[in-house]
Kinemage of the C-alpha trace (Angstrom):
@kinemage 1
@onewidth
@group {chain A} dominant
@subgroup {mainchain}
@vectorlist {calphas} color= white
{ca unk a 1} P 75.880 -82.261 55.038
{ca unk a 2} L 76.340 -78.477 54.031
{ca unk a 3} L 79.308 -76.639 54.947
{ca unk a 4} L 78.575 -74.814 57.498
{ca unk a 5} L 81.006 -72.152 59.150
{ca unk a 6} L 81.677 -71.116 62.455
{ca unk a 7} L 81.919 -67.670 63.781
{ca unk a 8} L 85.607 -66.199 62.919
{ca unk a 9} L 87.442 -65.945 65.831
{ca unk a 10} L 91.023 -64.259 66.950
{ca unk a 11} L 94.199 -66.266 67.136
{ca unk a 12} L 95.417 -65.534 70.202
{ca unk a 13} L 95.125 -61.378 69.163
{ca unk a 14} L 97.941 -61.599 67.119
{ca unk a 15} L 98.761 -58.965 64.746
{ca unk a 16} L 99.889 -58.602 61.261
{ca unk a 17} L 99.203 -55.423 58.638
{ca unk a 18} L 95.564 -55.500 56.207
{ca unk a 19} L 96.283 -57.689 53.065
{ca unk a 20} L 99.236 -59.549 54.589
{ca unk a 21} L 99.370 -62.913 54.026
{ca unk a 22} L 99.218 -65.878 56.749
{ca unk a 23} L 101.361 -68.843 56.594
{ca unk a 24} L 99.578 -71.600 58.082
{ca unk a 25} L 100.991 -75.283 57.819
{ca unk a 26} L 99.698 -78.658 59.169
{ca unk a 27} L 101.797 -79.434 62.722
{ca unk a 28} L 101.413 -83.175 62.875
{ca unk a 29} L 98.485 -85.497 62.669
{ca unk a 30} L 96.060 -84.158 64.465
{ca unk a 31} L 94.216 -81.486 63.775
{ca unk a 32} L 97.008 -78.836 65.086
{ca unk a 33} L 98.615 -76.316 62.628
{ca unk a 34} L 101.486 -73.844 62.791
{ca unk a 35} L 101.197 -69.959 62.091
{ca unk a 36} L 103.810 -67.442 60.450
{ca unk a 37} L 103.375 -63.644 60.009
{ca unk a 38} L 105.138 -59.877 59.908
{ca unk a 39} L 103.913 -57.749 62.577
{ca unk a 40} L 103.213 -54.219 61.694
{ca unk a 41} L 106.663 -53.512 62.738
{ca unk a 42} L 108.282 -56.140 60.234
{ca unk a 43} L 109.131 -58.836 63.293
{ca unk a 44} L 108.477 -62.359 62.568
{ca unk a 45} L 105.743 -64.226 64.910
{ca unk a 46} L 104.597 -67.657 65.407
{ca unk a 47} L 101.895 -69.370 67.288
{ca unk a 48} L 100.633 -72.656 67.172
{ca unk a 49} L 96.945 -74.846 67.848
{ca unk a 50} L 93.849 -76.640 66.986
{ca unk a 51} L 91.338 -74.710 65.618
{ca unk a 52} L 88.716 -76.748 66.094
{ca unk a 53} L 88.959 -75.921 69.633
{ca unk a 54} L 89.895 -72.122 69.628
{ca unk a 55} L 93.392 -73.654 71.622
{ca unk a 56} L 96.232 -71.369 70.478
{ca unk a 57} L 99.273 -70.616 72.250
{ca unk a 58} L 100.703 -66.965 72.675
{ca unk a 59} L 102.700 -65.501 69.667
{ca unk a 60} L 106.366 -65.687 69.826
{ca unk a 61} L 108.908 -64.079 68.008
{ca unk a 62} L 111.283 -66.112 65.597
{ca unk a 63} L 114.689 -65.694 66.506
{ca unk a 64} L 113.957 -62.182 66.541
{ca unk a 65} L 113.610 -62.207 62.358
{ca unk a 66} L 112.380 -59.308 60.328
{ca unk a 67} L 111.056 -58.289 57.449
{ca unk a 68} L 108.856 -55.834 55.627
{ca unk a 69} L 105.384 -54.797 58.024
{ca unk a 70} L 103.118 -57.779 56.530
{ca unk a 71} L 105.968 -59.513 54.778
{ca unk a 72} L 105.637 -63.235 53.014
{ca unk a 73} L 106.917 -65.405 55.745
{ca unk a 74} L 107.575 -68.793 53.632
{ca unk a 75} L 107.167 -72.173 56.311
{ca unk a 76} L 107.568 -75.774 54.685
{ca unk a 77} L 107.627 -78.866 56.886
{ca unk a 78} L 111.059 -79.798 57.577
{ca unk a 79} L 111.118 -83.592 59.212
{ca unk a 80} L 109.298 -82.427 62.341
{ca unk a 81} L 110.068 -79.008 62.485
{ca unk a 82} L 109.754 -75.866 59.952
{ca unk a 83} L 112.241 -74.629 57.442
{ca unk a 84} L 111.387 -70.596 57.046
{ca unk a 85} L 112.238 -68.451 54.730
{ca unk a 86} L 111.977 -64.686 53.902
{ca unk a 87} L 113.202 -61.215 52.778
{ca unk a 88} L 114.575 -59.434 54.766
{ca unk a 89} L 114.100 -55.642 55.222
{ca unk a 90} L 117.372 -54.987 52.614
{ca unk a 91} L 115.773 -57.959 50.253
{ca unk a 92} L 117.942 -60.593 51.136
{ca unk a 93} L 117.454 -64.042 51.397
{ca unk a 94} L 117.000 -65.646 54.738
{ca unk a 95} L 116.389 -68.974 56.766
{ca unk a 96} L 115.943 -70.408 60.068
{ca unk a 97} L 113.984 -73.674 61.094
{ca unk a 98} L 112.145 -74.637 64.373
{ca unk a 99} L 109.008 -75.563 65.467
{ca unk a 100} L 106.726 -72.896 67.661
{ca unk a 101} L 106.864 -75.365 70.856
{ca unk a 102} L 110.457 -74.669 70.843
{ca unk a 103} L 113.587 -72.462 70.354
{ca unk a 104} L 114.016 -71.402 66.477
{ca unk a 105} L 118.162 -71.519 65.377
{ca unk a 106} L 119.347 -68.330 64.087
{ca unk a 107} L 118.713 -66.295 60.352
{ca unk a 108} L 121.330 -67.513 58.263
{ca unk a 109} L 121.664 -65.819 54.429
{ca unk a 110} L 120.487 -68.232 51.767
{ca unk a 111} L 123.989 -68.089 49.665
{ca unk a 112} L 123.173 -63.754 49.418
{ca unk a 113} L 120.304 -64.429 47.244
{ca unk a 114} L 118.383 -61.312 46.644
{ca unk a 115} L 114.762 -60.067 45.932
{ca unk a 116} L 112.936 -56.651 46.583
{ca unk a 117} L 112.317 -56.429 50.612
{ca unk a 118} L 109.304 -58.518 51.876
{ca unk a 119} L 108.845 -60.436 48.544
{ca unk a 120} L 107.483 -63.963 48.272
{ca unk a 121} L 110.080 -66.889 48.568
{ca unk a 122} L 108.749 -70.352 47.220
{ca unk a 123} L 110.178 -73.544 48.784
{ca unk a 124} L 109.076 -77.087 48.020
{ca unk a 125} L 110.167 -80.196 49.011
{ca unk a 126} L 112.228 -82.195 46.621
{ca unk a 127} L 114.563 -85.331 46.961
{ca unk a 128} L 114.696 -84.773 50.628
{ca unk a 129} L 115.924 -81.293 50.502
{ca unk a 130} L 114.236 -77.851 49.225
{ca unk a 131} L 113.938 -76.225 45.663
{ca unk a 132} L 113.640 -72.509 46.145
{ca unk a 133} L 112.593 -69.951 43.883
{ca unk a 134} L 112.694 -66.612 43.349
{ca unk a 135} L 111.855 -63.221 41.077
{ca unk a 136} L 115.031 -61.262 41.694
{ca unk a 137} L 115.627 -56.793 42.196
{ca unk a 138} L 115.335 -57.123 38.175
{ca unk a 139} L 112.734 -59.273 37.474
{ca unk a 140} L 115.025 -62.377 36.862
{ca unk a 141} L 113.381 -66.537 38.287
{ca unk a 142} L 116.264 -67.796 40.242
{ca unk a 143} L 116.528 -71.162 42.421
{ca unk a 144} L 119.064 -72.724 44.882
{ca unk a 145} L 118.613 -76.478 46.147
{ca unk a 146} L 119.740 -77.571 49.286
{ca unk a 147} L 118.345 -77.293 53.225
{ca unk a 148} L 119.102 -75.476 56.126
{ca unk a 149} L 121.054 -77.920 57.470
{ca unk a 150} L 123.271 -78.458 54.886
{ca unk a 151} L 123.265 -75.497 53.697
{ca unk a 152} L 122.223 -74.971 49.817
{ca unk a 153} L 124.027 -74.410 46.405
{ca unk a 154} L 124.651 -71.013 44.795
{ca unk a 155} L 121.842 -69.394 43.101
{ca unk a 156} L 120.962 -70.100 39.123
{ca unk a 157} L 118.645 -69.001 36.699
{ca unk a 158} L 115.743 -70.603 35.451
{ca unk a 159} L 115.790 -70.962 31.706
{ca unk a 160} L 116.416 -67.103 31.833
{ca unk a 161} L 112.551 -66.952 32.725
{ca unk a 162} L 111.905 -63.146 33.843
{ca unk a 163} L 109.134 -62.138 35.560
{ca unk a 164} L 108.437 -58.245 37.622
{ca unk a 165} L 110.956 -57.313 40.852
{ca unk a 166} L 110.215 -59.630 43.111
{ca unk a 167} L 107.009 -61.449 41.520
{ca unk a 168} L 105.368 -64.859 42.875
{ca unk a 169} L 107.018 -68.160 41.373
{ca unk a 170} L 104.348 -70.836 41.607
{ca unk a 171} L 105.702 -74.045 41.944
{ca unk a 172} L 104.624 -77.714 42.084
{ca unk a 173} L 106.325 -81.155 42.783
{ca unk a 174} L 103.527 -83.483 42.667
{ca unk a 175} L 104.849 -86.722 42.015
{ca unk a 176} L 108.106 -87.927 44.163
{ca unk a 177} L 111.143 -87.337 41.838
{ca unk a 178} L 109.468 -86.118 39.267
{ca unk a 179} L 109.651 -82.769 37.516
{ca unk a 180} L 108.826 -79.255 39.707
{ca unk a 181} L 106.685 -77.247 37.089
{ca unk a 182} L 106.938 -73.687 37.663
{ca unk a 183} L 104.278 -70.685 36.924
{ca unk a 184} L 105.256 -67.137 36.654
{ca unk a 185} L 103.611 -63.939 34.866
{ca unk a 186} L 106.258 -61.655 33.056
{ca unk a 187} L 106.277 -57.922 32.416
{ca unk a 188} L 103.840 -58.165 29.770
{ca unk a 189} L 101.101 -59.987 31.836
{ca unk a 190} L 101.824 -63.767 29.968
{ca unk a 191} L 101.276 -66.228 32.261
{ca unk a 192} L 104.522 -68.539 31.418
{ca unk a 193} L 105.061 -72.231 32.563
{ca unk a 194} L 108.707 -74.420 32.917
{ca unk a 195} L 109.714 -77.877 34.236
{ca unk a 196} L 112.654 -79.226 35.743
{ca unk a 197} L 114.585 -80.941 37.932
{ca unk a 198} L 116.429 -79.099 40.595
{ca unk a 199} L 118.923 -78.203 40.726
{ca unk a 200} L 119.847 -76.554 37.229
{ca unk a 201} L 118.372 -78.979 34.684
{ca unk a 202} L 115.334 -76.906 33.486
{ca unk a 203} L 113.501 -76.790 30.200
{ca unk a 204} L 112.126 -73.849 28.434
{ca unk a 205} L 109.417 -71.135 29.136
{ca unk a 206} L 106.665 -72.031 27.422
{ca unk a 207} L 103.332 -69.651 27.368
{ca unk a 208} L 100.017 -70.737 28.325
{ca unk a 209} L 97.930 -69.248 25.753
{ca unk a 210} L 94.837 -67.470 25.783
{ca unk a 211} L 94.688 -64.634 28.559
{ca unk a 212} L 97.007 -61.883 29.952
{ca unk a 213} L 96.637 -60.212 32.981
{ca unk a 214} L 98.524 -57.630 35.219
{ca unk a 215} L 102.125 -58.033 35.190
{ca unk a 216} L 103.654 -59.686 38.032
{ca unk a 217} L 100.050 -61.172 39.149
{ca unk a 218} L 99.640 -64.326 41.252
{ca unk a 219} L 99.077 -67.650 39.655
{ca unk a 220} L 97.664 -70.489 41.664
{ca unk a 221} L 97.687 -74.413 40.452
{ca unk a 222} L 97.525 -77.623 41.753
{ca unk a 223} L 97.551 -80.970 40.445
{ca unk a 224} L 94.827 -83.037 39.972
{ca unk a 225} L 93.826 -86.488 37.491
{ca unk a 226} L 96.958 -85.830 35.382
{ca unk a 227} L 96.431 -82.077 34.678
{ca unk a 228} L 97.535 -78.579 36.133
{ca unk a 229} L 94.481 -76.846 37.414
{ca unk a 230} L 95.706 -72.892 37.307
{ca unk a 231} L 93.564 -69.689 37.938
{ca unk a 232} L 94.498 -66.145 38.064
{ca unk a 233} L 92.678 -62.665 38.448
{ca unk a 234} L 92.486 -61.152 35.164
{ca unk a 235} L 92.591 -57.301 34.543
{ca unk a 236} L 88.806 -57.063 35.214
{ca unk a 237} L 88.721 -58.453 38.425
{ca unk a 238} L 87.399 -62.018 36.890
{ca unk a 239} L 88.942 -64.987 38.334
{ca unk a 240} L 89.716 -67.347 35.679
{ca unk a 241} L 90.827 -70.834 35.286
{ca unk a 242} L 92.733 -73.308 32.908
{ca unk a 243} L 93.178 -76.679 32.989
{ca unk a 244} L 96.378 -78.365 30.596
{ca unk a 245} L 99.709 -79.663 30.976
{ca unk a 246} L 102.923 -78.043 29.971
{ca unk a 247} L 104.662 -81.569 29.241
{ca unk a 248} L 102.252 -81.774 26.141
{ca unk a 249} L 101.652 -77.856 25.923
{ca unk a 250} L 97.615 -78.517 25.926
{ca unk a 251} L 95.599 -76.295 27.831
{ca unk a 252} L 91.948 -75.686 27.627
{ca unk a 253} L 90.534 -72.857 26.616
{ca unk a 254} L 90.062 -70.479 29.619
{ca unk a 255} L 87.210 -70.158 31.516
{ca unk a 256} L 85.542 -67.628 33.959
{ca unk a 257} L 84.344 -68.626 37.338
{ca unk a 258} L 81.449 -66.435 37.484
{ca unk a 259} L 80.176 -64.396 40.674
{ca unk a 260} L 82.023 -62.377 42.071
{ca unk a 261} L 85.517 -60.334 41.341
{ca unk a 262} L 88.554 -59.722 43.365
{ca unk a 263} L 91.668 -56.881 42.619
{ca unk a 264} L 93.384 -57.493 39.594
{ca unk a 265} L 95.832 -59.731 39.594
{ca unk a 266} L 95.640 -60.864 43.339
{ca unk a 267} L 95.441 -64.419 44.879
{ca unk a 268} L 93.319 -66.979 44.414
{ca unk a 269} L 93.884 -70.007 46.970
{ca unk a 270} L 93.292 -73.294 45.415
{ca unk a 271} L 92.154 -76.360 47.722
{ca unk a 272} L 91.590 -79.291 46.230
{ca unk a 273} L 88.564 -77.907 43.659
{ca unk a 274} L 87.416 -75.086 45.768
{ca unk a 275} L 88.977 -72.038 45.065
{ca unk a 276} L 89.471 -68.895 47.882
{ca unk a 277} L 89.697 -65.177 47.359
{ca unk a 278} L 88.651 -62.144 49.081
{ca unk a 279} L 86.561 -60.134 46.972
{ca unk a 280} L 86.617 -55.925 46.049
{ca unk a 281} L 83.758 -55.747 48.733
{ca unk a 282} L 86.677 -57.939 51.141
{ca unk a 283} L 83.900 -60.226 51.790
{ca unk a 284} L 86.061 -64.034 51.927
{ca unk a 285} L 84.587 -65.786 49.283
{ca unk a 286} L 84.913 -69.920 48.067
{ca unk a 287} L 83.302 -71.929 45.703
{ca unk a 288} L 83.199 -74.865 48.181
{ca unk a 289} L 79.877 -76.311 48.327
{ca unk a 290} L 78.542 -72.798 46.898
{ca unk a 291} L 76.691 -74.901 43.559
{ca unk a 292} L 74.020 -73.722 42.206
{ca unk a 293} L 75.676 -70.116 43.157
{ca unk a 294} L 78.954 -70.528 42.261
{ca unk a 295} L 80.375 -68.522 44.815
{ca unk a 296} L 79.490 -68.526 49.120
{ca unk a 297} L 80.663 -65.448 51.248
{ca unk a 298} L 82.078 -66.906 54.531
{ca unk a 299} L 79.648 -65.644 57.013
{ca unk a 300} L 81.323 -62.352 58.714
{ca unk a 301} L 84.533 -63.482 57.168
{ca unk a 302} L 85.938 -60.061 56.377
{ca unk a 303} L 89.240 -58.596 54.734
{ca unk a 304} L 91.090 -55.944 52.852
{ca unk a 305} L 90.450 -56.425 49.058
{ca unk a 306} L 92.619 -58.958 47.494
{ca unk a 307} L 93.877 -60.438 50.544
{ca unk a 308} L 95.341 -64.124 50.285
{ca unk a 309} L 93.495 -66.834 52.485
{ca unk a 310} L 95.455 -69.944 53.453
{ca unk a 311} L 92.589 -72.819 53.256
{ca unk a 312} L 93.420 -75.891 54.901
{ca unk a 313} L 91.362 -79.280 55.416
{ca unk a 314} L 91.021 -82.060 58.303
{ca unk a 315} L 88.403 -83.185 60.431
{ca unk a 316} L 87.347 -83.721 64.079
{ca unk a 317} L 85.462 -85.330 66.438
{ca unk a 318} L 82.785 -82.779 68.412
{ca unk a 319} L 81.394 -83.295 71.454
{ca unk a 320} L 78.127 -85.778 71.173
{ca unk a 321} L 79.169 -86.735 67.712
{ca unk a 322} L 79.482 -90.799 66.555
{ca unk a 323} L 81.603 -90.083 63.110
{ca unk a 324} L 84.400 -87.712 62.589
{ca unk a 325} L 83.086 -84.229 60.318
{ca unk a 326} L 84.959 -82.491 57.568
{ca unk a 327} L 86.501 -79.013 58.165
{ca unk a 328} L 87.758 -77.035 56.558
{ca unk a 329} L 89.995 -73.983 58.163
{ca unk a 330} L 90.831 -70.688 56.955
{ca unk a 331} L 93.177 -68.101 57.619
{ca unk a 332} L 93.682 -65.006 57.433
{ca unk a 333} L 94.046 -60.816 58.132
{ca unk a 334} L 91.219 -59.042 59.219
{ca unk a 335} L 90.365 -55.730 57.814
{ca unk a 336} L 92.473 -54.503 60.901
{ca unk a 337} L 95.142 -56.816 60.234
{ca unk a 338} L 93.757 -59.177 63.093
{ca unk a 339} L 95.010 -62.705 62.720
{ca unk a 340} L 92.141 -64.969 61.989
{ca unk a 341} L 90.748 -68.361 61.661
{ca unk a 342} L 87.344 -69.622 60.943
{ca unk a 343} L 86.408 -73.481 60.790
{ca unk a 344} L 83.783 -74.468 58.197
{ca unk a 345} L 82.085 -77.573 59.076
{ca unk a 346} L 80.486 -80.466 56.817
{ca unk a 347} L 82.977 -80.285 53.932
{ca unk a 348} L 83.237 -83.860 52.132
{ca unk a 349} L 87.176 -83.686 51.197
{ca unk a 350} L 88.963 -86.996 51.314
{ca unk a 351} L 92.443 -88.343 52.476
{ca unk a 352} L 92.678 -85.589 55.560
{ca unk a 353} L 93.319 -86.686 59.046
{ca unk a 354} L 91.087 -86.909 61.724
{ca unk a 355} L 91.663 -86.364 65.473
{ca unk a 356} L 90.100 -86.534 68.933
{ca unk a 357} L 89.443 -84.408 71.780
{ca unk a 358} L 92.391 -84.276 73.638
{ca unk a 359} L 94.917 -85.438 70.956
């Protein structure tokens, strides 16, 4: 079956600034998903529901947390809540955890740690607690390990990896216990990789050959048959990708995904295969089930230039139907910052959960 996407609709008219990214993470089993953003005014917001159905609660604030207008609001599962994290207006580190169906606790500092105001914060499971990383006010990858309820460990650095003030870390922990392999882009534009174990036994930076691009720009990766699949945004607007494996320090030779071209050094969302971006035209483009063209538009699907798109999967039962179809959900900001979500239907992904009307 074809993907095929729906109409992109509002989540429940909530807000956020043009470009700003949209945290959206899987609520449970079925088919529900949590929401983070800044408001235009820098106040954190949460909703929660299905979007196969359009169901979506009203926005609530987050323990009254702020951060930049269209801030990175980090959310991680946390048992069966959230752990959130964020900068805060001054650049410092915070946390709270909750769920949306109920009260968040308060913003606590994360042991003072410090990056330019509104800046990315990466968190990923590890061991039963959290590895999180950071580009600091000068450029330097720091991490603390611990969770928010009992509490975390001082800051350290990373190898003395440096990237740009308050840069993305990329990081991955795909096996349980194994190393957390970390992706940055330094002042130069080299795209740098490091392993580890959190919390302070790291090995070194090693480059990935064969490309620079702007400094500070977003790399995406995930992990798939025994390799890191990365891709970035070169200088040209050409979205690129590598695949290799910094435990051997083999990569491929780069590659161009050919089609379209998004702002230089922006984000490109990886889901399994299919890769996300929104393009200089802001049209929301994927390569999911786009062959022979390489690259499908998202019907009406329309952003700033550059802005990130959180792509999640599942799949649902619809009204008449015998067998449960594919989705696949996006979200994002509108070209008027407009928090939104559109449901592509018929996309063969495998391992995702399916649910029922009325779960």
């Amino acid at each position: 079956m074809p993907l095929m996407f729906q109409t992109p609709q509002s989540v429940s008219e909530g807000r956020t600034t043009p470009g700003a990214p949209v945290s959206a993470v899987s609520w449970g089993t079925t088919g529900r998903f949590a929401l983070f953003v800044a408001d235009p005014g820098g106040g954190v917001f949460t909703t929660g529901g299905w979007p196969s159905s359009g169901e979506w609660g009203p926005w609530a604030t987050v323990s009254e947390g702020s951060t930049t207008p269209g801030g990175h609001v980090t959310a991680v599962p946390f048992g069966q809540r959230f752990a959130l994290f964020l900068a805060n207006p001054n650049g410092v580190v915070y946390m709270t955890g909750g769920d949306p169906g109920a009260p968040f606790g308060p913003w606590v500092t994360l042991r003072d740690g410090s990056t330019l105001p509104g800046a990315p914060i990466t968190a990923v499971p590890f061991n039963d607690r959290f590895a999180v990383f950071l580009a600091d006010p000068n450029g330097g990858i720091y991490t603390a390990y611990g969770d928010p309820q009992n509490d975390f460990g001082n800051w350290t650095s990373v190898s003395d990896g440096r990237a740009t003030p308050g840069a993305r870390v990329t990081a991955l922990a795909p096996t349980i216990g194994g190393p957390v392999t970390l992706f940055i882009v330094d002042s130069a534009g080299g795209i740098f990789t490091a392993q580890g174990t959190p919390p302070n036994n790291w090995g070194q930076w090693q480059p990935v050959p064969g490309i620079t691009v702007a400094p500070g720009a977003a790399v995406s990766a995930s992990w798939e048959v025994g390799s890191f699949h990365i891709a970035v945004v070169d200088g040209d607007g050409a979205i690129r990708a590598a695949v290799g494996n910094p435990e051997t320090n083999n990569w491929q030779p780069w590659v161009t995904v050919a089609g379209t071209k998004a702002p230089s050094g922006s984000l490109v969302t990886k889901l399994g295969n299919a890769l996300f971006v929104t393009d200089v035209d802001g049209r929301v483009m994927t390569t999911a089930d786009a062959a022979p063209a390489g690259w499908l538009a998202v019907p009406e699907a329309r952003a700033a230039p550059g802005t990130p798109i959180a792509a999640e999967a599942t799949s649902f039962l619809i009204e008449g139907a015998e067998t449960p179809q594919a989705a696949l959900t996006l979200f994002y900001a509108d070209v008027n910052g407009g928090v939104t979500c559109v449901v592509g239907l018929g996309w063969e992904v495998l391992d995702i959960p399916t649910i029922t009307p009325g779960d």
